[in-house]
N, C-alpha and C positions, 0 to 999 in steps of 0.2 A: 201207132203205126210202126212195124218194123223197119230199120233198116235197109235200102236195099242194097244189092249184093253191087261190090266193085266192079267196074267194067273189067273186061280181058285184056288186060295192058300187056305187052310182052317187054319184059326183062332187057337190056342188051346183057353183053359182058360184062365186067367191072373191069376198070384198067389194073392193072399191075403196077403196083404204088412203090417206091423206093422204102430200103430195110432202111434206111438210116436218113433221113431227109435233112440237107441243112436250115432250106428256109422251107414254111408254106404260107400261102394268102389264101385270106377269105374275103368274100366281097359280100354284103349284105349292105346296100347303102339306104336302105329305109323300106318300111313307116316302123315305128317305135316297137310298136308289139310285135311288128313281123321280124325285127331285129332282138326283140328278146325270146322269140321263140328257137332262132337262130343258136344260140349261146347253148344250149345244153352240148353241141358237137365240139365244145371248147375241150370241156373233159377227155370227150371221147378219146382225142386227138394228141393231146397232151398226157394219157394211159400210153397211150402205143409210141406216142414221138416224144420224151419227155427234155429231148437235145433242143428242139428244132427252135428254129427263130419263128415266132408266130406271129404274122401282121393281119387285121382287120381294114380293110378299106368302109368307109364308112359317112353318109351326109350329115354337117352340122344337126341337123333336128332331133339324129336318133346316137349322136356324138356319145352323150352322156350314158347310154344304157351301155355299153363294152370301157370304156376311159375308167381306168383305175383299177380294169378286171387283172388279179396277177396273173392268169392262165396267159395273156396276152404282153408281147415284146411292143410291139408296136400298134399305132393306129393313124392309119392315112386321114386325114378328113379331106374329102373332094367337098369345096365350096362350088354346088353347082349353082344354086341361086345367084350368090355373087357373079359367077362366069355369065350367066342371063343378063344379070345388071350391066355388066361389062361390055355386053355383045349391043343391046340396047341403047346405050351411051354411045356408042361406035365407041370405045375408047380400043381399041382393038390392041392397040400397044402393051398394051398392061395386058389384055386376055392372052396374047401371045406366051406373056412372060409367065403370067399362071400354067397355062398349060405346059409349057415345057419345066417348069417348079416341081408340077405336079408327076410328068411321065419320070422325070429325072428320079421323081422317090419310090415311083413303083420301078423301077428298072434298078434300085441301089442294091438290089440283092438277086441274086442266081437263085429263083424261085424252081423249086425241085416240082410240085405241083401246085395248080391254083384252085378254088372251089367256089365257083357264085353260086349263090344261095338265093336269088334272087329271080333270077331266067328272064331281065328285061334286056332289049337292046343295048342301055346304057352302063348297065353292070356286066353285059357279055362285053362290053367295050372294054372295059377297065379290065376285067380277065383276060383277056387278051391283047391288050397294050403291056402288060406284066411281062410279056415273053416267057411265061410257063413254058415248058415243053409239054407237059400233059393241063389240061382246061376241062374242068369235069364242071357241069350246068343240072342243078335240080329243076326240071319244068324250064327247057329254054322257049321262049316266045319273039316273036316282034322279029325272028329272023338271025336272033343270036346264037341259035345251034348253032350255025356255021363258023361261029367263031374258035367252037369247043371240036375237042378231040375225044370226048365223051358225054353222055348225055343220061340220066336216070328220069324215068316221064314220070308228069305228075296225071291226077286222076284218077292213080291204083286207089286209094285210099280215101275216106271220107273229107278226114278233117286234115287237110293240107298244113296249117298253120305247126300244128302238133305229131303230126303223123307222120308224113311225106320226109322233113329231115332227117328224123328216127331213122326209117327207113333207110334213106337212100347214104346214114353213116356203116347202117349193118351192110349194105349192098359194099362198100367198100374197103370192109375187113374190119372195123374199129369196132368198140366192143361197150356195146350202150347200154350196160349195165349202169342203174341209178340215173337216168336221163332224164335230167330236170334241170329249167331253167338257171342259170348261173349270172348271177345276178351281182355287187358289188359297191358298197355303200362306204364311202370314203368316213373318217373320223368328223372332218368337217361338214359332212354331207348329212349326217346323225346329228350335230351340236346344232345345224341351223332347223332341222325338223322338232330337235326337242325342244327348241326356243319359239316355235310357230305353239306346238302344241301347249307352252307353258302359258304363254299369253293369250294361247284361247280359253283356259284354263281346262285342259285336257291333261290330267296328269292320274289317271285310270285308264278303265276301261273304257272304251269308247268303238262303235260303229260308225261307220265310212261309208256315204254312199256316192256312187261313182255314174251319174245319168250319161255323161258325155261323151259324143263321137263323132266323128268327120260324115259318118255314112250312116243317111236316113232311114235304110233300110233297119240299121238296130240298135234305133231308137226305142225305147219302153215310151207310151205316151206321157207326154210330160205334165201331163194334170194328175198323173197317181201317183209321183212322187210325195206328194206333201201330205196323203192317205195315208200312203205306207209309211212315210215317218212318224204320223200320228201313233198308226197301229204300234209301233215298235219303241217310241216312247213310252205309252203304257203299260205294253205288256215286260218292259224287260226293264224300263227307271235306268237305262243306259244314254251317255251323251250321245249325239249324235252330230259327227262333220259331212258338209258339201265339198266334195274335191274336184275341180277340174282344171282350165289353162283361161288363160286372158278373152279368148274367141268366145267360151262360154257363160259370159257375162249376163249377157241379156235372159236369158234360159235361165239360169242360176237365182236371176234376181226375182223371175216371176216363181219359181217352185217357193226361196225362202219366205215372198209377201206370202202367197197364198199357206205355208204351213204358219205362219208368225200369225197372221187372221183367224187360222184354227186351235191357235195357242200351243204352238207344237216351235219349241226353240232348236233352231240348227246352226251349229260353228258353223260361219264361210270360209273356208280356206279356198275357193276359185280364186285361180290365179296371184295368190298371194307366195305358194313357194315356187321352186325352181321342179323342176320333173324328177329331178332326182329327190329332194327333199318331199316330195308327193311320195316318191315310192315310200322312201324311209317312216314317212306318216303311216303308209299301207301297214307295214312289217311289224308297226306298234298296235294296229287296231284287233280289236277281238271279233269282228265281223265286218267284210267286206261286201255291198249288194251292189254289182256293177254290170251293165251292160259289156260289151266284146270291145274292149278299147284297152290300150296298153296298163292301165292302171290297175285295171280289173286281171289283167291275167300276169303283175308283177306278186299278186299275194301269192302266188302259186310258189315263187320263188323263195319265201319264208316261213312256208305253211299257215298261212292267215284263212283262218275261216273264209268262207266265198260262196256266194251265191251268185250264178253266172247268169245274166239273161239272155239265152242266145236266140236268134230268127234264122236267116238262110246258111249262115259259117260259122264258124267255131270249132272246136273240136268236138268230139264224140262222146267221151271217154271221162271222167272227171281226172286231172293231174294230181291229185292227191286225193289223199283219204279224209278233207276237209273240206273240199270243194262239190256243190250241189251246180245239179246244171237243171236251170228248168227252160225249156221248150216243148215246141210243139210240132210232130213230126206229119206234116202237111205233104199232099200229094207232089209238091212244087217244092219242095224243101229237100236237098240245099237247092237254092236256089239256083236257076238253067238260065238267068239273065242279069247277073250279077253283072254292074258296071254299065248298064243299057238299062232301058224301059224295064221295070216289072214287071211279071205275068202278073201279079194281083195290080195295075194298075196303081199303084205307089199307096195301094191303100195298107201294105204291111200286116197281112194278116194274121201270120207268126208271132210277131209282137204284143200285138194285138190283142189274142187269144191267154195272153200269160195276165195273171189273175195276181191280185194281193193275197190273195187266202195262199196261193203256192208259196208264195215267199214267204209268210210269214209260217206257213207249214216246216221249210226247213230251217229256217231263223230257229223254230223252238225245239230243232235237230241239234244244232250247234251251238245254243247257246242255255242249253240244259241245265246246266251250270248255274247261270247268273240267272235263269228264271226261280230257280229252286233256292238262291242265296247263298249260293256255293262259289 
């Protein structure tokens, strides 16, 4: 099924951004992947401002995907959960004193402009608690236009995640030439990834598969996981590791019984490193098969083989010239109820539809190589 054509969104103006900026903020304060897709405007940014003091605002969860990036001077971390904790507790005293900890550090600098990247209420908050004089909001929602003095809408474009930033830094003047992911893997952040993979005894080539996500919607069913390991065992004599976080435990333990039953052996690294030492696992693996979840779209960041499984989001487009995307372009696809009931009835039938034989079709795309003994 083609494509269809983007709605007729109208443009506004671009603001008129200062030749010389001292400071600028970015606010993207989560979920992981949407804060790594965030990061290729680092570049952009730092081509045209290469002076400027550059702050990320940012929530504990998605801390570690910008922390240690050099493109960036600084990084807020807003502990909102704690502030929850805090408000919950009544300990009110103490939230007074975070809060004002907290405006004090985004007000420590004469922010020449600010950019949420986010368009929620709470990140239009923090953009404008900044005291920018100019507030520019990709996709503002929930009421926080009105915080901004500019606004670029989302909906032009398919894949929001990969698109829409793109976008809305060319609508700005910056110059997105080479726009990809910028990613940043500390010395120690590599020593403890290569110490996970020496003790699994990964010290090759090895495939990565990544089933796990917060949103049902795109999920691959989790009984063909241990199929397609079989399949991918045989035909390519490559290890094979399970990657995901502490949450996906239970999932995890039923795919590896059920492939261990079939005599198909798979390293668990669930929940054994840190997200960052996950990624750094990723950038060493020679195929990644991962559902739409932050890990799956950090190989893009390294050029790691990738096989995407997407249903209603994603992007469009493959990010490299190593990445495969298999889907299925359904009447209802992207999805028109994202976040609310499903038109198919949560029965996911995008997911659904995607088959072992596709992936292992471009598995023997990328890994021609190591099928051939090369």
């Amino acid at each position: 099924m083609p494509l269809p054509p983007p709605p007729d969104v109208p443009i506004p103006a671009a603001p008129e951004l200062p030749e010389r900026p001292r400071a600028i903020l970015i606010v993207r304060l989560t979920a992981r992947g949407d804060v790594m897709f965030a990061t290729p405007i680092l570049r952009a940014i730092r081509r045209r401002y290469p002076d400027a003091h550059l702050c990320w605002v940012v929530e504990p969860k998605a801390a570690d995907v910008v922390m240690g990036n050099p493109a960036i001077d600084e990084v807020i971390v807003w502990d909102r959960p704690e502030w929850k904790r805090l408000a919950t507790g009544r300990r009110f005293g103490e939230l007074q004193r975070a809060w004002r900890d907290f405006r004090a550090r985004l007000r420590a600098h004469d922010w020449d402009f600010a950019i949420d990247m986010q368009g929620l209420s709470r990140s239009g908050l923090v953009t404008w608690l900044s005291g920018a004089p100019i507030r520019i909001a990709l996709g503002p929602k929930e009421g926080s236009g009105l915080l901004m003095t500019h606004r670029y809408p989302t909906g032009i474009h398919l894949a929001k995640m990969s698109e829409e930033p793109r976008r809305m830094a060319e609508w700005l003047g910056l110059d997105t030439s080479g726009w990809a992911l910028d990613l940043h893997l500390s010395g120690e952040v590599r020593v403890g990834a290569d110490r996970h993979l020496a003790a699994a005894g990964l010290d090759g080539d090895f495939i990565i598969l990544v089933p796990f996500t917060t949103r049902p919607w795109k999920h691959w069913p989790e009984e063909r996981w241990a199929p397609l390991a079989g399949a991918l065992s045989e035909r390519f004599g490559l290890p094979l590791a399970l990657a995901g976080g502490p949450a996906d435990r239970e999932s995890a333990d039923r795919i590896l019984a059920s492939a261990a039953e079939a005599g198909t052996e798979i390293v668990d690294l669930v929940g054994r490193t840190s997200l960052a030492e996950a990624v750094a696992v990723v950038s060493r693996a020679r195929l990644l098969i991962g559902v739409d979840t932050a890990l799956t779209h950090a190989a893009h960041a390294f050029q790691t083989p990738a096989i995407c499984l997407f249903g209603p989001a994603g992007y469009t487009e493959p990010p490299t010239p190593v990445t495969r995307m298999v889907r299925h372009w359904l009447d209802c696809v992207p999805c028109q109820a994202l976040g609310k009931r499903l038109i198919c009835g949560d029965e996911h039938w995008c997911m659904d539809l995607i088959t072992g034989q596709e992936i292992m079709g471009h598995a023997e795309d990328l890994l021609a190589p190591a099928a051939s003994g090369g």
